[in-house]
C-alpha positions in Angstrom: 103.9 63.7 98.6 101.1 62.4 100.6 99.7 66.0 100.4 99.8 66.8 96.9 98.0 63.3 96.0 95.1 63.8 98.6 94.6 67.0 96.6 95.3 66.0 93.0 93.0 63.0 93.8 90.0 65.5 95.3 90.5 67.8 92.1 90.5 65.1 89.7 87.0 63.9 91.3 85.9 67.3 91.7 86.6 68.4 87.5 84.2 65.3 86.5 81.6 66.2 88.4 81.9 69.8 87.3 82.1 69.2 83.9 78.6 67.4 84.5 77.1 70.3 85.8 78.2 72.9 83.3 80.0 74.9 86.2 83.7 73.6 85.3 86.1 76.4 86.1 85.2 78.5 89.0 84.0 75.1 91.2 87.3 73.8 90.7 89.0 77.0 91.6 86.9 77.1 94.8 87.7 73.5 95.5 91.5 73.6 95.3 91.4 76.9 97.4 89.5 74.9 100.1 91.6 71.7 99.6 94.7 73.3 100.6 92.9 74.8 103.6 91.7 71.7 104.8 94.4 68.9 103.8 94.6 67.7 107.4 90.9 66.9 107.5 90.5 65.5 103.9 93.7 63.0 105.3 91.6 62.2 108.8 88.6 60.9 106.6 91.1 58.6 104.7 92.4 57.6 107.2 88.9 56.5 109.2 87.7 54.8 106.1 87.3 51.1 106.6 90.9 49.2 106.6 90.2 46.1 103.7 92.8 43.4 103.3 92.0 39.5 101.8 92.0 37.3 103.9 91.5 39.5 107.1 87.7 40.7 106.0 86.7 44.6 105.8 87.4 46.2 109.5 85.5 49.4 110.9 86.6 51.8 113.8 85.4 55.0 114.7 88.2 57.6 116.0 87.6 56.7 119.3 88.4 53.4 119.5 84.9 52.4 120.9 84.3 49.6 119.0 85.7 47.8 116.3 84.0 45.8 113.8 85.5 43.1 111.0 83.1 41.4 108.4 84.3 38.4 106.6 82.6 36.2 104.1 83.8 32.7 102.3 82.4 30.5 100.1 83.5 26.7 98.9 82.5 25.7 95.5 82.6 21.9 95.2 82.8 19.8 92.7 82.8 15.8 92.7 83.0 12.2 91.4 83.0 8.8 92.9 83.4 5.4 91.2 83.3 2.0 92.0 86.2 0.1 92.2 85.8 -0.8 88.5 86.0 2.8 88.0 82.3 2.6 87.4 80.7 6.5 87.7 78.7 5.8 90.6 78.0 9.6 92.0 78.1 12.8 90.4 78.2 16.1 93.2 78.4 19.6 92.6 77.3 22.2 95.2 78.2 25.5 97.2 79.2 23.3 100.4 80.2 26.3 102.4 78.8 30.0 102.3 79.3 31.6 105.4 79.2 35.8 106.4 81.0 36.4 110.0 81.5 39.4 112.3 84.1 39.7 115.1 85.4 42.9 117.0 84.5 44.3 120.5 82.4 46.8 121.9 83.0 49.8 124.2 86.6 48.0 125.2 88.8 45.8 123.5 88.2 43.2 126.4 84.6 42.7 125.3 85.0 40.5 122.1 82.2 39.1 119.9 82.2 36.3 117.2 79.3 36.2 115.2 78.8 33.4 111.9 75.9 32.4 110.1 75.7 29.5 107.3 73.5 30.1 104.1 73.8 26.4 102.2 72.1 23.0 103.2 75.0 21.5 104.5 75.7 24.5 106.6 72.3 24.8 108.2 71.2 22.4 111.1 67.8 21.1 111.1 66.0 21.2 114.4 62.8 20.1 115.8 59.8 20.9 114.3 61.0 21.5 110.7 63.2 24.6 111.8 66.7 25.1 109.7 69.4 26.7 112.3 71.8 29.0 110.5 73.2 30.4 113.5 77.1 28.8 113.5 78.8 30.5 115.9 77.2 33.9 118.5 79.2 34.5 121.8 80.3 37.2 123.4 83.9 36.8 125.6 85.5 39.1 128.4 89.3 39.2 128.3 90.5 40.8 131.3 94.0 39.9 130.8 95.9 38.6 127.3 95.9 35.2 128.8 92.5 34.5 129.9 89.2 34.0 127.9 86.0 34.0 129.4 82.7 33.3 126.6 79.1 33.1 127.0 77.2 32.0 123.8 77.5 29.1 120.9 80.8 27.9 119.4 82.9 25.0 119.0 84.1 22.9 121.8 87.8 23.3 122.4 87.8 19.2 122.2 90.1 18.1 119.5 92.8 19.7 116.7 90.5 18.7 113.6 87.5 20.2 114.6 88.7 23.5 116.1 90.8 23.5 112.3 88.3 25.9 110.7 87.0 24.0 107.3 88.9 27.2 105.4 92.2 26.3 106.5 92.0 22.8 105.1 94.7 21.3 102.9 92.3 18.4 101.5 88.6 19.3 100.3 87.6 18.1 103.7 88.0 16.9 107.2 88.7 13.3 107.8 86.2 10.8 108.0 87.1 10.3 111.4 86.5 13.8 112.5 83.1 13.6 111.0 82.4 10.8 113.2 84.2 11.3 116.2 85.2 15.3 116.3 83.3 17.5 118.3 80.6 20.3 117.4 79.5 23.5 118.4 76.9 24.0 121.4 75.8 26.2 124.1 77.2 27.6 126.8 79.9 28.9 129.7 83.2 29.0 127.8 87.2 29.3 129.4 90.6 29.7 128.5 94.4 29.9 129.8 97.2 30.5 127.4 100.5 30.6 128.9 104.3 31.1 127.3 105.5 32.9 123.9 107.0 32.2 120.6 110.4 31.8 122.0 109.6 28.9 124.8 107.6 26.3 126.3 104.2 28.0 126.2 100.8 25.3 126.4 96.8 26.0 126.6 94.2 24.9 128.7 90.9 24.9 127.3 87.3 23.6 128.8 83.4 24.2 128.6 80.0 23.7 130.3 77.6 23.0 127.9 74.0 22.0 127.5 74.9 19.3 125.4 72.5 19.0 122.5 74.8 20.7 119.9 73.7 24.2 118.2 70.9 26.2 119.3 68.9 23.4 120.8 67.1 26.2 123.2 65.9 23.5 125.7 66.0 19.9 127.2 64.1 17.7 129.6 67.1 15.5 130.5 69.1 16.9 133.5 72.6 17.0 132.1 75.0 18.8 130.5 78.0 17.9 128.5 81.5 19.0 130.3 85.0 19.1 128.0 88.5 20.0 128.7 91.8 19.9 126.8 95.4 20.6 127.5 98.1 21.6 124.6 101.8 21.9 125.0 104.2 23.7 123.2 107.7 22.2 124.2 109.7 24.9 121.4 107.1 27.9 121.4 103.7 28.5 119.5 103.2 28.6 116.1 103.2 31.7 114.1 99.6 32.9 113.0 98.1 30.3 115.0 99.8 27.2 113.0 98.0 24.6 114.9 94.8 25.2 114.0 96.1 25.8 110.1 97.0 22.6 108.1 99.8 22.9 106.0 103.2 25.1 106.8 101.7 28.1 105.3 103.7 30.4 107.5 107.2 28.4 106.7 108.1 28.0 110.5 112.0 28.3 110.5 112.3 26.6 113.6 110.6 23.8 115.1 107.0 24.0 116.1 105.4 21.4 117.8 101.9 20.5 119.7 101.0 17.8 121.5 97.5 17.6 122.9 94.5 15.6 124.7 91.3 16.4 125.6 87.9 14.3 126.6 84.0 15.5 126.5 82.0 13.9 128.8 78.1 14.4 127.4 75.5 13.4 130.2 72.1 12.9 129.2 72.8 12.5 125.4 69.7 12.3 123.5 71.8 12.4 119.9 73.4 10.0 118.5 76.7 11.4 118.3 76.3 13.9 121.3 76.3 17.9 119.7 74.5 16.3 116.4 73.2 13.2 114.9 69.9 11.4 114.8 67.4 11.7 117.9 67.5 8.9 120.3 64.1 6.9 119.9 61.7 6.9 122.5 63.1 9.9 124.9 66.1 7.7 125.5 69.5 9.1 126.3 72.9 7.9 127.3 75.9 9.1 128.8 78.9 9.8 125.9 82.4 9.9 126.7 84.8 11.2 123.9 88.8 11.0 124.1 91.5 12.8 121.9 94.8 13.0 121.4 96.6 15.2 118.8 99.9 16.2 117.3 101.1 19.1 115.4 104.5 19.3 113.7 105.8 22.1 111.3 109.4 23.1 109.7 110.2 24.8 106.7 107.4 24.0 104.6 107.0 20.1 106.1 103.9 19.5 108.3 102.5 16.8 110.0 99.1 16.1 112.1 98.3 12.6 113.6 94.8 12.5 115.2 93.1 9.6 117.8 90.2 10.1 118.7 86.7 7.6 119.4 83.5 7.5 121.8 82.2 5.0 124.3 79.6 4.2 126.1 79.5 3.9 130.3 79.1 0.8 132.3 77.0 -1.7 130.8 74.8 0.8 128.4 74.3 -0.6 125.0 74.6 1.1 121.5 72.2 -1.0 120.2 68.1 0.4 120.3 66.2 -3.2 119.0 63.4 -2.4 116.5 64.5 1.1 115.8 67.4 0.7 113.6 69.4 3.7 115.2 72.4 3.0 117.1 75.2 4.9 118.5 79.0 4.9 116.4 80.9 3.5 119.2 85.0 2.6 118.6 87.9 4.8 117.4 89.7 6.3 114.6 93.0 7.5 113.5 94.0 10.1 111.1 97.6 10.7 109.6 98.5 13.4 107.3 101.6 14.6 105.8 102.8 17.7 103.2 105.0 19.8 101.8 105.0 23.6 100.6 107.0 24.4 97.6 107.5 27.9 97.2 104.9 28.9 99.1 102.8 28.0 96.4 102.2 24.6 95.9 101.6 21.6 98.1 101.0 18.3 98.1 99.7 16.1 100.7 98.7 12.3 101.7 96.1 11.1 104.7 95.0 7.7 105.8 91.8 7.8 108.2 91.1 4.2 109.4 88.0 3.6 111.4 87.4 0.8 114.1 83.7 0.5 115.0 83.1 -1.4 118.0 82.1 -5.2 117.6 78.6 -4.5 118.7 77.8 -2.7 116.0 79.3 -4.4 112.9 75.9 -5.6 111.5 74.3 -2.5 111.8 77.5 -0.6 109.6 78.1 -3.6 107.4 81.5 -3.3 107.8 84.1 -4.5 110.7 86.9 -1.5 109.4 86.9 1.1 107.1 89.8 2.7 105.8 90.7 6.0 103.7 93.4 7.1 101.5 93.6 10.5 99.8 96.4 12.5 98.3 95.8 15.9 97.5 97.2 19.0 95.9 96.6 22.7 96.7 97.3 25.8 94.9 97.7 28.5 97.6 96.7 32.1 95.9 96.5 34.1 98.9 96.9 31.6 101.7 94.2 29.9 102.8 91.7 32.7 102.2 92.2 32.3 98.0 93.1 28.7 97.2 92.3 25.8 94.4 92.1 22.4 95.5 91.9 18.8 94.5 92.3 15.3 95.8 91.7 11.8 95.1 90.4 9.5 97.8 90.3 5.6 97.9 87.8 3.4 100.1 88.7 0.2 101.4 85.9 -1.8 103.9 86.0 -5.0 105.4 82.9 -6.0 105.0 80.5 -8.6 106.6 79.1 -9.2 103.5 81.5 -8.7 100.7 80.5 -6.2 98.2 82.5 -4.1 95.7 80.6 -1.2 95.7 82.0 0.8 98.8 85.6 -0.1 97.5 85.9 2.9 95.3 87.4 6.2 94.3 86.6 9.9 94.8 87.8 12.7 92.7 87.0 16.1 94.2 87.9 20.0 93.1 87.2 23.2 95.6 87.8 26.3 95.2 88.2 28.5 98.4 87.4 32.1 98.3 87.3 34.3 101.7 87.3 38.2 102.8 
């Protein structure tokens, strides 16, 4: 069968294009004739043509397996609206947040792996010194001598903490938390390790760490002397997740057992001339100061259910302050926790609820305004093809204690994505 269509398929094409040329009948005769003698070729070149599938991006691979190449693209198309608590229209939003292209595969052995990803909108890009926009997300190349050891060199995320190493396509709300954005790691530069032990079937657990220069993407250089070190352990007590579950919100896979992560890990940032270490505003005057971040995270999946609780926060060592008088810029010291629960119906539909509370340190109260601030969202997402083709919305509220009271940061937000990826 596969036969007769290769060469029904090559003399349908073959008709059109002699009809076209006013040569109809004896090309066609000479095609057929050559078809059948060359069937086995015409099904190599099919079979060598790139391999597409949603979701998984367009792959390329010569015959002889010496490289491989995948391209990917995705784009998040954002709408929003946010009201005061009156339900006043306050804010009106409506963007392309996200519109990344990415390239992974290896070269000349399937131990030599590179992940390339570039950002194309204004919220992608990272401004750097001297006016310069950074679209460069992600370029490192790993060695994998063995399937349980990673060894990178480049720019990437820091294996730190659950919500950042989430990719931002594999969301079930619009967004991360509001404590990730203020606590979660980033991406930087530099030596890169992993160690992944155990299967599906039984305890399994990860061990993940990084030297880094500190300064968050494609800084190039410094003049302080340190560099920022992290490290974090994960556990598996009943087995890993299918299709990488912990780093995908929602029970998209529809675990039929058990699957659960705990996890910690702590980035120690020497030297920090940012405000939140990887990214934030410049420290004024050359000043620096050593960050240290902590994180704990759980993961919990079963038939459809999931649940992720984060902690995470940043201090400061000894008696260093937060504070830089005259300047106005300070440094977010305190902690956060983040809570979220859902449910898959049919594999289809899901609906989900988070509470994010932030607790700044005392310090810095009059510089935020506000002594807590605290998030509630509930969401629901249709899932088209997984995560790669998916509509979106959720509705957040905002409660702060403030120094000062004021009803204008009490308010709602009503936001609708749509996801699309390759």
């Amino acid at each position: 069968m596969r036969r007769q269509t290769v060469i029904l398929a090559a003399a349908f094409l073959t008709m059109v294009s002699c009809i076209q040329a006013n040569a109809q009948a004896s090309r066609i005769e000479t095609f057929l004739a050559d078809s059948i003698d060359h069937t086995e070729e015409l099904l190599e070149q099919l079979e060598n043509l790139p391999n597409i599938e949603v979701g998984k991006g367009i792959t390329f691979r010569p015959k002889n397996d010496s490289y491989e190449m995948t391209i990917r693209f995705r784009m998040q198309n954002m709408v929003g609206m946010h009201f005061n608590d009156r339900f006043g229209l306050t804010e009106t939003e409506a963007q392309i947040k996200r519109l990344r292209l990415r390239f992974d595969g290896y070269v000349f052995s399937p131990k030599f792996i590179y992940s390339i990803q570039l950002g194309f909108t204004g919220y992608d890009a990272e401004h750097r010194p001297g006016d310069k926009v950074n679209i460069v997300r992600d370029a490192i190349v790993y060695y994998r001598p063995t399937p349980d050891w990673n060894l990178g060199f480049g720019q990437t995320k820091l294996k730190a903490n659950r919500a950042r190493i989430n990719s931002s396509s594999a969301l079930q709300f619009v967004d991360r938390s509001i404590v990730n954005s203020e606590f979660g790691g980033d991406r930087d530069f530099g030596f890169f390790g992993e160690y992944h032990y155990g299967s599906y079937d039984g305890f399994a657990l990860a061990a993940l760490a990084s030297v880094t220069l500190g300064e968050g993407r494609n800084w190039n250089s410094t003049a302080t002397d340190g560099f920022d070190y992290t490290g974090r352990l994960e556990l598996f007590p009943f087995g890993r997740f299918h299709s990488k579950g912990e780093y995908t919100e929602g029970d998209t896979y529809y675990e039929e057992s058990v699957r659960l992560m705990v996890a910690g890990g702590y980035s120690f940032n020497h030297n920090a001339i940012l405000s939140q270490g990887f990214k934030g505003d410049l420290l004024p005057d050359g000043s620096s100061r050593d960050l240290g971040s902590y994180y704990a995270d759980i993961v919990l999946k079963y038939r459809g259910f999931a649940f992720n609780a984060d902690y995470m926060g940043r201090h400061l060592f000894g008696s260093e302050s937060p504070l830089f008088p005259g300047s106005g810029t300070f440094i977010y010291t305190g902690s956060g926790v983040n809570a979220q629960f859902s449910y898959l119906f049919d594999g289809k539909w899901e609906i989900a609820a988070r509470n994010s509370t932030m607790f700044p340190d005392s310090r810095i109260h009059s510089h935020l305004g506000y002594s807590l601030w605290n998030q509630t969202t509930f969401g629901v997402t249709r899932y088209i093809i997984g995560h790669s083709l998916k509509v979106q919305l959720d509705v957040s509220y905002n409660h702060l204690d403030r120094l000062v009271p004021s009803p204008v940061d009490d308010r709602w937000s009503l936001r609708f994505q749509v996801e699309l990826g390759l």
